[in-house]
Backbone as a ProteinNet text record, in pm:
[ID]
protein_1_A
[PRIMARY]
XXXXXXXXXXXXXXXXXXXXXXXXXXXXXXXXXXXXXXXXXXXXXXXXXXXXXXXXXXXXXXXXXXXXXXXXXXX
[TERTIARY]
84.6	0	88.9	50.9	148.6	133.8	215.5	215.7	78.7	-23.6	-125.5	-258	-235.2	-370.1	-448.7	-375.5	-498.3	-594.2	-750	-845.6	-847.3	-792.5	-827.2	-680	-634.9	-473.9	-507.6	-498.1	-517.8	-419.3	-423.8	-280.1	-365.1	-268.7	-288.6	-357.7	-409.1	-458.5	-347.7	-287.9	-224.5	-65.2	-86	129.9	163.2	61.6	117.5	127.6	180.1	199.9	113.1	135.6	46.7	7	-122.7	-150.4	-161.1	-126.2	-77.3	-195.7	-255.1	-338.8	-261.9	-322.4	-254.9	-160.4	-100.7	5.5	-96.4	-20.3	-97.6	2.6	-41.4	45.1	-28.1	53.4	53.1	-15.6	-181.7	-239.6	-159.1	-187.4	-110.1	-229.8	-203.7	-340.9	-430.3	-363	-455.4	-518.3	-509.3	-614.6	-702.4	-638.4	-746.1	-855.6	-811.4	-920.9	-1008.9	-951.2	-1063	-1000.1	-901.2	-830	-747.6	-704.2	-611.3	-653.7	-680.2	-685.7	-649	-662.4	-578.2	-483.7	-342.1	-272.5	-229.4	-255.1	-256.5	-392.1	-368.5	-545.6	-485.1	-570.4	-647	-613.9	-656.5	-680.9	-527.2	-432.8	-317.5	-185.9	-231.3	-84.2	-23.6	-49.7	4.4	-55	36.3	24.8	-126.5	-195.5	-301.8	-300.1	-373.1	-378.2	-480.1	-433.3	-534.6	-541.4	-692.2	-695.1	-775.7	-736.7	-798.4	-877.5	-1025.5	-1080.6	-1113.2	-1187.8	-1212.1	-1322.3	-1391.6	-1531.4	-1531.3	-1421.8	-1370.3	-1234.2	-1223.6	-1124.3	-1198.2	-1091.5	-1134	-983.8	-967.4	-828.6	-865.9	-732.3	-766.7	-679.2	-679	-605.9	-595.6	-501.5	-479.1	-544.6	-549.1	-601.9	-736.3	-767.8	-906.9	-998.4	-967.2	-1084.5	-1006.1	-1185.6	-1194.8	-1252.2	-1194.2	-1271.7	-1292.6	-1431.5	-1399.5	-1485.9	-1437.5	-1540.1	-1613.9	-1709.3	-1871.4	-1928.6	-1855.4	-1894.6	-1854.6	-1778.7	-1759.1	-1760.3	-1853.4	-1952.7	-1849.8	-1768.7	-1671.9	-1662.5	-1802.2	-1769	-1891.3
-118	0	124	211.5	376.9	461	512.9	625.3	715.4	742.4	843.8	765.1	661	601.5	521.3	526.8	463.8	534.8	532.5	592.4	638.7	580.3	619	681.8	753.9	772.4	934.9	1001.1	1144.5	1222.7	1347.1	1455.3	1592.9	1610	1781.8	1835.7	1936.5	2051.5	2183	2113.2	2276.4	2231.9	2121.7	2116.9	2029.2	1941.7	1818	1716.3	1665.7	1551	1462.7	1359.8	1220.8	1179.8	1190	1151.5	1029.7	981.1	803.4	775.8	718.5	688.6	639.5	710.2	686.3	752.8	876.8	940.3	1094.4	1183.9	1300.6	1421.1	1503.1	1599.4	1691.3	1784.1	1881.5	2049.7	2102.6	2197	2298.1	2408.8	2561.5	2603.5	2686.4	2740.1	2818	2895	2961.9	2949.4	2798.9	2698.9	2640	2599.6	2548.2	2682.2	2775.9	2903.5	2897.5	2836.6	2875.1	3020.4	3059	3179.3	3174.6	3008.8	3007.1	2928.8	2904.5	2834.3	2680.1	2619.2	2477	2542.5	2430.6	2509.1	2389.5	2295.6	2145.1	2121.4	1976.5	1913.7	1831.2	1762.3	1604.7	1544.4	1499	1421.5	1335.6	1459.6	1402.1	1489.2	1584.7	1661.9	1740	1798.8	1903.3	2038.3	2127.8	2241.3	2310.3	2374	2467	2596.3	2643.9	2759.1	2841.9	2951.2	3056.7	3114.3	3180.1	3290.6	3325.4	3455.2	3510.5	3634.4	3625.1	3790.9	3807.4	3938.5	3958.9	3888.5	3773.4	3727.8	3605.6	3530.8	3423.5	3363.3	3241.7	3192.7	3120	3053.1	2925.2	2902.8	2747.7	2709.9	2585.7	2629.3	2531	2385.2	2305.3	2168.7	2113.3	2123.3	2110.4	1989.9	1889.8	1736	1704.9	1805.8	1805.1	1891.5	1996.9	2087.2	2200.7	2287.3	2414.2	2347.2	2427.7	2384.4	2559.1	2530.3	2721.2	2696.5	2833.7	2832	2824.6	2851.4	2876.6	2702.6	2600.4	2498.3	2386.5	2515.6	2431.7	2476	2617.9	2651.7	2799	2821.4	2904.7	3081.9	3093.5	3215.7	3314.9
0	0	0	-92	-125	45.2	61.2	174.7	138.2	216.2	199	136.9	114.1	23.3	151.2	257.6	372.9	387.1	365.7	386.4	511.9	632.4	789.2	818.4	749.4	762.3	784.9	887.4	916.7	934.5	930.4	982.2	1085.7	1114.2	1229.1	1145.2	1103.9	1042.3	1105.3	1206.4	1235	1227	1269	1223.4	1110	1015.5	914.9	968.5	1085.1	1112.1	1128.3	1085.1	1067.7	1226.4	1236.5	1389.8	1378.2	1512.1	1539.4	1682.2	1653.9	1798	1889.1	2045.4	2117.6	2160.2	2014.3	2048.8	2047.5	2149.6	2192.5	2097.1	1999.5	1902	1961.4	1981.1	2060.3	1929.6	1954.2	1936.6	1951.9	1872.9	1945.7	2000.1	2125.9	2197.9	2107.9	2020.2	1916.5	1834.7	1840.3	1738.8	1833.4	1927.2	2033.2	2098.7	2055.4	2096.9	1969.2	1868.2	1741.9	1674.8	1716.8	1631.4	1528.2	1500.6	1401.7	1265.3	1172.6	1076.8	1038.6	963.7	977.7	858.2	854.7	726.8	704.3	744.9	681.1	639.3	505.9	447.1	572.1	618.1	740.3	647.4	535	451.5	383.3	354.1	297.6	338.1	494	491.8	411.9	326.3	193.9	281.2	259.6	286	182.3	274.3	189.3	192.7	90.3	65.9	163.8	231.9	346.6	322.8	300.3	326.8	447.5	487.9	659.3	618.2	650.3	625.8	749.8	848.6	893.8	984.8	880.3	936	914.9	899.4	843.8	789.9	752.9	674.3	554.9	442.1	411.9	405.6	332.2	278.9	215.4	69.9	1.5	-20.8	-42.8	-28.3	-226	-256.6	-416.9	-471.1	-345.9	-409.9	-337.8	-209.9	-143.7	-140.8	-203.7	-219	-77	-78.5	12.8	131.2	241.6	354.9	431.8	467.8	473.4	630.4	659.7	847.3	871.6	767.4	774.7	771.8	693.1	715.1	867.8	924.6	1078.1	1137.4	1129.2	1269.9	1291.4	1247.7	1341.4	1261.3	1198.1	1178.2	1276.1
[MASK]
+++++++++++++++++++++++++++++++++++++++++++++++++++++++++++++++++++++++++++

């Protein structure tokens, strides 16, 4: 099986790293307040594209699409 093709295979949204159950990856508080953006996709770890407005974010993931705030409650 290729690196990234596990369907249940996840990453940070805020640092890239591949979360491992069991193992605790450490949030920045300013994401855990809901102030920061993700700048990782979940999906495959690739850096995305942000943008930050005043009343929102979204960001985009080259192989996953947009994920924007309004679809997770946080604007």
């Amino acid at each position: 099986m290729a690196a990234g093709s596990d369907p249940e295979e996840r990453y940070n949204p805020y640092t890239g790293r591949r979360m491992v159950s069991g193992v605790d990856d450490t949030v920045p508080t300013a994401a855990q307040l809901g102030l920061e953006p993700p700048r990782f996709c979940e999906a495959c770890g690739r850096r995305m594209v942000v943008q930050v407005s005043p009343d929102g974010w979204w960001a985009k993931c080259s192989r996953h699409g947009v994920v924007d705030s309004t679809a997770l409650g946080r604007r």
